[in-house]
C-alpha positions in Angstrom: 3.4 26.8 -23.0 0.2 28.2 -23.2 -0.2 31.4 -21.0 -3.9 32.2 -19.3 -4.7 35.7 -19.2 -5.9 37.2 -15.9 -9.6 38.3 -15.6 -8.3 41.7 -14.7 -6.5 41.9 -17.8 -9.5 40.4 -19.6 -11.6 43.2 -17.8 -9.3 45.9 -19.3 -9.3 44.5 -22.9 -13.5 44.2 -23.1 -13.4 48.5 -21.9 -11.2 49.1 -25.0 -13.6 47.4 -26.8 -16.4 49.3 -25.2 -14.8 52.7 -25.5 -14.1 51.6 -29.6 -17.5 50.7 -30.5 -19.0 53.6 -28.2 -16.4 56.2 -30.0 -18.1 54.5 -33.4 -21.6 54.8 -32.3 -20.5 58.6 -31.5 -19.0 59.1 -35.3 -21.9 57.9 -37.0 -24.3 60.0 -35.4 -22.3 63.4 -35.9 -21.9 62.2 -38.7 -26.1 61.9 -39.8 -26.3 64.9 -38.8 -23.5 66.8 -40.5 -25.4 65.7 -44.1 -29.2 66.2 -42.7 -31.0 69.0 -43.9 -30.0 72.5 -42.3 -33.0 73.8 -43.8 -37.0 72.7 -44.5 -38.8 73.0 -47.8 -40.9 76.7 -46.9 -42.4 76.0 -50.4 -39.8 78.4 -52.7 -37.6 75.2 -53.5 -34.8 76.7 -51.6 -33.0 75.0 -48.6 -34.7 71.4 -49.9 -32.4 68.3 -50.6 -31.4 67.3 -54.2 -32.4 63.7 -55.2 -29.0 62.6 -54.7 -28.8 64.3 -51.3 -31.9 63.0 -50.1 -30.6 59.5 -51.2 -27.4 60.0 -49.4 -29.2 60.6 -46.4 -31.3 58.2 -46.2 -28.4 55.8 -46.4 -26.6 57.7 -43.4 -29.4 57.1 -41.9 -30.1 53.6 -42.1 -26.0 53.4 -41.6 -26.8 54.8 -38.2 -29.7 52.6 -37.1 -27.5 49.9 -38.3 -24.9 50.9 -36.0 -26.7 51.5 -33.4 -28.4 47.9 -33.1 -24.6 46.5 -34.0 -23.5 48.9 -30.8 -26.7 47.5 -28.8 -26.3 43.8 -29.5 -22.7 44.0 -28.4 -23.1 45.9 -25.3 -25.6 43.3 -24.3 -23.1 40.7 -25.0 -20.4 42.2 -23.2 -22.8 42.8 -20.2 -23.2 39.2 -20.4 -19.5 38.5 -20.6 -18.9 40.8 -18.3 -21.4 39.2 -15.9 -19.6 35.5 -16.7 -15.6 37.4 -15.8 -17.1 38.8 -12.0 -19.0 35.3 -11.5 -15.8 34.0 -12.5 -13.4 36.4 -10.3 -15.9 36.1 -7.4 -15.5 32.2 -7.7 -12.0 31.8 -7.8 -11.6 34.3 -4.9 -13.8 32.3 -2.3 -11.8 29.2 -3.4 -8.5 31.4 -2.7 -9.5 32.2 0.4 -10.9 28.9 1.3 -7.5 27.5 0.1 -6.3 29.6 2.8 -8.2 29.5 5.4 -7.6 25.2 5.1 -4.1 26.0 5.3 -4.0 28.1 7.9 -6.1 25.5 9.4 -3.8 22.9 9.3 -0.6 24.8 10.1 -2.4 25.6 13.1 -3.0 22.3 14.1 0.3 21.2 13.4 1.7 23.4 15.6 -0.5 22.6 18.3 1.0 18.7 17.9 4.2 19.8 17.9 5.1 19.4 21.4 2.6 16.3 22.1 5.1 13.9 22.3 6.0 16.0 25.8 2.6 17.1 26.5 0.1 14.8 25.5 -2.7 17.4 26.6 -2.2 19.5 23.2 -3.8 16.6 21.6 -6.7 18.1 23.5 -5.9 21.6 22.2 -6.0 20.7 18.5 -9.0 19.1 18.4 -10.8 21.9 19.8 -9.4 23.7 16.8 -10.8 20.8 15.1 -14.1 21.0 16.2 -14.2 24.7 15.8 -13.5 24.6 12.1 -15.8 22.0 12.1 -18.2 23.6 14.1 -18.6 20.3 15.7 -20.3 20.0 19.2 -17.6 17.7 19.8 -14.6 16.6 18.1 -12.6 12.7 19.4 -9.8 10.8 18.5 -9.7 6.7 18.8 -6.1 5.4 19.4 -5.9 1.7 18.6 -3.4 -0.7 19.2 -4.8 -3.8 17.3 -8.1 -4.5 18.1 -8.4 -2.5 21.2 -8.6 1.2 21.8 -5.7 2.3 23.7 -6.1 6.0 24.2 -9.1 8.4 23.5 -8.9 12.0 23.3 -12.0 14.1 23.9 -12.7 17.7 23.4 -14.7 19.2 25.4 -13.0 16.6 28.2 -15.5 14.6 29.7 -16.7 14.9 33.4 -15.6 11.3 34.0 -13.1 9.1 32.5 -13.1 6.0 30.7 -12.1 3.1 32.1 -13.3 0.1 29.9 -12.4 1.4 26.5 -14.4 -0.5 23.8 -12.5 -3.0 21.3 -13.3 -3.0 17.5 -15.1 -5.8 17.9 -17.3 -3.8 20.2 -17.8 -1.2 17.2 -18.2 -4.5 14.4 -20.8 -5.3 16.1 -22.9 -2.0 17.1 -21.9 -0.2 14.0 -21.1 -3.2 11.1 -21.6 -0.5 8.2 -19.9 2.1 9.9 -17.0 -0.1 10.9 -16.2 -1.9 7.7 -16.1 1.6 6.1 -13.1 2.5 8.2 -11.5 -0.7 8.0 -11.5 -0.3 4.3 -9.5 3.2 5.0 -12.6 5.1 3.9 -13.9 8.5 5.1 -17.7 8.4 6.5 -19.7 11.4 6.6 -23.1 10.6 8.1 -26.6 12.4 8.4 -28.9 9.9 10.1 -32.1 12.2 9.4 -31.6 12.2 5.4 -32.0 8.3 5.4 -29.6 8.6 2.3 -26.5 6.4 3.3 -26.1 3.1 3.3 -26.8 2.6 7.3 -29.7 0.5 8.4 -32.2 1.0 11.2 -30.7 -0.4 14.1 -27.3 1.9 13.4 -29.7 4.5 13.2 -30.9 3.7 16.4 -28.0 3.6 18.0 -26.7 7.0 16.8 -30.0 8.2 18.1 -30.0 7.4 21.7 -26.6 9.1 21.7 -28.0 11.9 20.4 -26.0 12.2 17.2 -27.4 14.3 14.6 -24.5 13.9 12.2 -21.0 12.2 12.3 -17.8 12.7 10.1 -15.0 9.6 10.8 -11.5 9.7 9.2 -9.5 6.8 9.7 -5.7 6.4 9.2 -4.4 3.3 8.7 -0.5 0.8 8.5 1.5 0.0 6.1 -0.7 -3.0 7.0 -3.8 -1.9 6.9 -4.5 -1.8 10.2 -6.5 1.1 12.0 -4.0 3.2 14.0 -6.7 6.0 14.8 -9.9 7.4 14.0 -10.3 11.0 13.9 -14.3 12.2 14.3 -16.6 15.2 14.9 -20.0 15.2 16.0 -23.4 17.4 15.4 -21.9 19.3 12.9 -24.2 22.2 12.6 -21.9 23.4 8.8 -23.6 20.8 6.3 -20.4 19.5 5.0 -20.6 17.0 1.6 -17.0 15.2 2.6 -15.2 14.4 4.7 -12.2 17.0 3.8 -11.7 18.4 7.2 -10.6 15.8 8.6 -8.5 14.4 5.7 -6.3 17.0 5.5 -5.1 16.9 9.4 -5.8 13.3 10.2 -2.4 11.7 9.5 -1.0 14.9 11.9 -2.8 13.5 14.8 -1.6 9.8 13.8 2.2 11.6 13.4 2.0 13.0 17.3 0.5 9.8 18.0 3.4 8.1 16.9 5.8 10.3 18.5 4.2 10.1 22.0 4.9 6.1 21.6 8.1 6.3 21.0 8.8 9.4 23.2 7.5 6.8 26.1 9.4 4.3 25.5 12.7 6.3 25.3 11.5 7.4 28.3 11.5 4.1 29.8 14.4 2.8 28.3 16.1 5.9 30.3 14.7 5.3 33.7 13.8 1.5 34.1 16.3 -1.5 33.8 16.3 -3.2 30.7 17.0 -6.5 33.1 15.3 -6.3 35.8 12.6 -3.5 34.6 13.2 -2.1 38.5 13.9 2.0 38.2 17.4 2.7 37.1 20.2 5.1 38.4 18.9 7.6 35.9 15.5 7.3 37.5 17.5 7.4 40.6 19.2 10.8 40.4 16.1 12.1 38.7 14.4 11.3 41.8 16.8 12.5 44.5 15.1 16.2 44.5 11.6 14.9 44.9 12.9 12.8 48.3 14.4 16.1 49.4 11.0 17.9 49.0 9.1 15.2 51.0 7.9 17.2 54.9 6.8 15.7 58.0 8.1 12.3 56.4 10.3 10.1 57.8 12.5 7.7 55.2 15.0 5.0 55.4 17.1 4.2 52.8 18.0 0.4 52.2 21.1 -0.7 50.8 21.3 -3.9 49.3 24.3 -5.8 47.6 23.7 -9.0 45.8 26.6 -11.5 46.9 28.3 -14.1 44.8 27.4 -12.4 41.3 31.0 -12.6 40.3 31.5 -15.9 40.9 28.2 -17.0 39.1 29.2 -15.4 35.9 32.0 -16.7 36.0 31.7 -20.5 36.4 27.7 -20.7 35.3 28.4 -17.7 32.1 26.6 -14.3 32.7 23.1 -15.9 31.8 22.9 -17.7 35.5 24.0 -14.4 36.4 21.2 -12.6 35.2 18.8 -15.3 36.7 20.3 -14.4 40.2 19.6 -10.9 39.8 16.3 -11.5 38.4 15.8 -13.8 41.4 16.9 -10.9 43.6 14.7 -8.3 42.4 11.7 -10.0 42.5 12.0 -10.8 46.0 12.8 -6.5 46.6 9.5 -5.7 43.8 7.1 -8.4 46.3 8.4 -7.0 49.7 8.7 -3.0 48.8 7.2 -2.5 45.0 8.0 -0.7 42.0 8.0 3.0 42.9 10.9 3.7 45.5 13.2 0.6 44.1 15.9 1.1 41.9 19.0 -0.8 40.6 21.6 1.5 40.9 24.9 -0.7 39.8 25.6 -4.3 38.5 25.1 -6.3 41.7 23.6 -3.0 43.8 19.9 -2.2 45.0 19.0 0.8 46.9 15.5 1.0 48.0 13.4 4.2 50.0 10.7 3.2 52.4 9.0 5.4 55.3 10.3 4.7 59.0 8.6 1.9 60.6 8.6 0.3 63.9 8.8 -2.9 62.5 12.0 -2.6 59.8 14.0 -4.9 61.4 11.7 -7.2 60.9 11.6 -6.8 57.4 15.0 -6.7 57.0 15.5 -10.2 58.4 12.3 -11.3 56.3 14.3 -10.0 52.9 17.7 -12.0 54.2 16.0 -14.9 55.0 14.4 -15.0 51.9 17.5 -14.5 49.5 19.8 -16.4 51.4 19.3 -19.4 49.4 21.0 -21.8 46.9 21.5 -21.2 43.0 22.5 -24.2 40.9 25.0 -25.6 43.8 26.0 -21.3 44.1 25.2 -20.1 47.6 23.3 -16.5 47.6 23.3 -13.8 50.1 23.1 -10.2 50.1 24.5 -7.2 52.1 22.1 -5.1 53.5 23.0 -1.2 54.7 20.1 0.9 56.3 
């Protein structure tokens, strides 16, 4: 395996050099001078160089110039080499520390999404973090659920709220370059003033009267190739050239997405009926401390018993049964609604409803309308208040 020396070692190496070819240039001079003449000619012949002296000089000395433009030629080599090992070093450092500053980035985030599945708001949270590493005026996240946009997350949070979330239809047709981009699972990174992407006038037009300067979109898409989300940031005021920001966080977002689904629908599957889809005695319990803290209210509690059930599944199998119970909370979901009704047991409804002077008339309204026939079965109910 082929080792790579470090540029500190190769800084540490070229000063041995330096110090070697210094130390020469040093010893030749001393040197020249040791063998030049002590003494000049004063005209008696005495102190003056022999022939073979003289020659011996001159070839230290041209030794020495020799050196000496050896010694220059490498020092300015090694000051270029030298400059190539800091350009180097200084390069490798900022992509060290951008290496880490991305990763710190996204551990951040991830965090952040840890707990969304509880707290949906932290979706919030991270893309602020999102927009600030982006340095994005704002930064949005498009939940789909086929072709329509189920969730949006906004940071900053927008004064109002949306009620008519647009459909990708909506964005085929505003945005068609845009759009088929992400559909195809690529990244867009757009700068409507350079006129160099591939988006025609009217797009432009359209991202001008929002007043979007520039526009990075990450989409995430199924095992089908369907868009689950689009993550984005707008007016960037960094000048990015891709779309890596996003990239590297976008499938986090689509992860707590995920999670928050499925944390619903546990949550449902908890608290509501499976049958009936009433509120369960899960829900029920759960609910018992909130009727406690309810002041200056006065509440009835309606017991209801659904009669002949036994008798149903029994002669009719447990499907008719479940029609009768369907049958029976129906009539409860018309007459009180969802929120304070609840199926507490197999055959047993329990419902909360504020005092009014008129409850026995709504009693005898709910009696009369499930005392009935089923399939040649007669059905009642019991009723407690």
């Amino acid at each position: 395996m082929k080792i790579r020396k470090s540029p500190d070692r190769n800084i540490l190496s070229s000063l041995v050099l330096v110090l070697i070819i210094t130390g020469c240039l040093i010893a030749s001079t001393v040197l020249v001078n040791r063998i030049s003449p002590g003494h000049h000619d004063d005209g008696t012949g005495e102190g003056a160089l022999t022939e073979e002296e003289n020659a011996a000089y001159e070839q230290a000395v041209h030794t020495r110039r020799v050196l000496h433009g050896i010694g220059v030629a490498e020092l300015a080599v090694l000051l270029v080499y030298f400059t190539g090992v800091l350009t180097r070093v200084r390069k490798r450092t900022a992509q060290q520390e951008h290496q880490l500053a991305q990763t710190l980035y996204m551990y951040d985030v991830q965090q952040t999404l840890f707990d969304a599945h509880r707290m949906p708001s932290l979706i919030t949270s991270a893309l602020r973090k999102v927009a600030e590493n982006l340095t994005a005026e704002t930064a949005f996240l498009f939940h789909f659920s086929g072709n329509t946009v189920q969730e949006l997350y906004i940071w900053p949070e927008p004064e109002r709220e949306y009620k008519n979330l647009p459909k990708m239809n909506d964005f085929r047709r505003i945005l068609p370059q845009i759009t088929g981009r992400l559909q195809e699972g690529k990244s867009s990174l757009i700068y409507p003033a350079d006129r160099r992407d591939m988006l025609d006038e009217k797009e432009r037009g359209v991202l001008a009267r929002q007043s979007i300067g520039s526009l990075m979109l990450v989409p995430v898409l199924d095992s089908n190739g369907r868009i689950t989300c689009v993550l984005g940031g707008i007016n960037l005021k960094h000048r990015w050239t891709g779309a890596e920001p996003l990239e590297c966080v976008a499938r986090d977002f689509q992860m707590a997405l995920t999670n928050i689904s499925y944390y619903r629908l546990i949550h449902e599957m908890g608290m509501l009926d499976a049958l009936t889809g009433l509120k369960n005695r899960n829900c029920y319990e759960h609910s018992l401390k909130r009727y406690d803290e309810l002041e200056n209210t006065a509440l009835c509690c309606l017991y209801i018993d659904a009669n002949g059930l036994h008798e149903l599944n029994n002669h009719l199998g447990h499907a008719a049964g479940d029609e009768m119970l369907m049958y029976v909370s129906n009539a409860l979901r018309t007459t009180f609604g969802d929120d304070d009704t609840y199926r507490i047991g197999g055959d047993e409804f329990l419902i909360f409803i504020e005092y009014q002077q008129n409850l026995e008339v709504i009693v005898d309204r709910i009696f009369s309308a499930l005392i009935c026939t089923y399939k040649n079965f007669p059905i009642s109910v019991s009723m407690g208040v």
